[in-house]
C-alpha positions, -999 to +999 in steps of 0.1 A: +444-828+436+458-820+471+430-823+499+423-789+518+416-787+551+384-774+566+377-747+590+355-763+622+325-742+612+324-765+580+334-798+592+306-792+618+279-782+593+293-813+570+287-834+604+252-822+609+239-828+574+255-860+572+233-869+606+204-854+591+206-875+562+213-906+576+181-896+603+155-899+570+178-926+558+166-950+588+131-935+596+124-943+559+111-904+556+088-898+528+094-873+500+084-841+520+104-850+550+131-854+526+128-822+510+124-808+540+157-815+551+175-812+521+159-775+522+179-774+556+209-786+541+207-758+517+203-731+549+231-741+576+259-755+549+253-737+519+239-704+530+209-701+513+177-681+521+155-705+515+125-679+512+149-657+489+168-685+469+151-713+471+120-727+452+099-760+450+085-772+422+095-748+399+079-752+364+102-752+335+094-747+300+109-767+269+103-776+243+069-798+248+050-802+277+065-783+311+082-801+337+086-797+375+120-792+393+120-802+432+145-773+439+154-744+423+184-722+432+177-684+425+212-669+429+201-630+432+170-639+457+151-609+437+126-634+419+125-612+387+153-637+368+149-676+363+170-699+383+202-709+374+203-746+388+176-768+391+174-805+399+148-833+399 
């Protein structure tokens, strides 16, 4: 697959997430810091409203006992329909 080039907007988000990653990488951040960043990640890079799209801790029910995401990705931002990604 041929590499694309990208635009400086990107390259310089890339840039600043990488930096904010290694940042908690070295200061040994705890899981909040962590989140808290990777919440950041989602804003600048991504373009995410992360009091529209974005949820913590989001309960999901299965089959047995419910689990906890750490993020949750709601594509519409009108908080009527579940998330469509989720990761732990």
């Amino acid at each position: 697959m041929a590499r694309q080039k990208l635009d400086r907007e990107t390259r310089k988000s890339l840039v600043e997430a990488r930096k904010m990653i290694e940042d908690v990488a070295k200061a040994d951040g705890n899981e909040a810091e962590t989140c808290r960043r990777v919440e950041r990640i989602f804003e600048s890079l991504m373009g995410y409203n992360a009091l529209k799209h974005i949820s913590r801790e989001y309960a999901i029910h299965g089959a047995g006992s419910t689990e906890h995401c750490d993020f949750a990705i709601q594509l519409d931002g009108e908080g009527d329909e579940d998330p469509l990604y989720w990761w732990n």
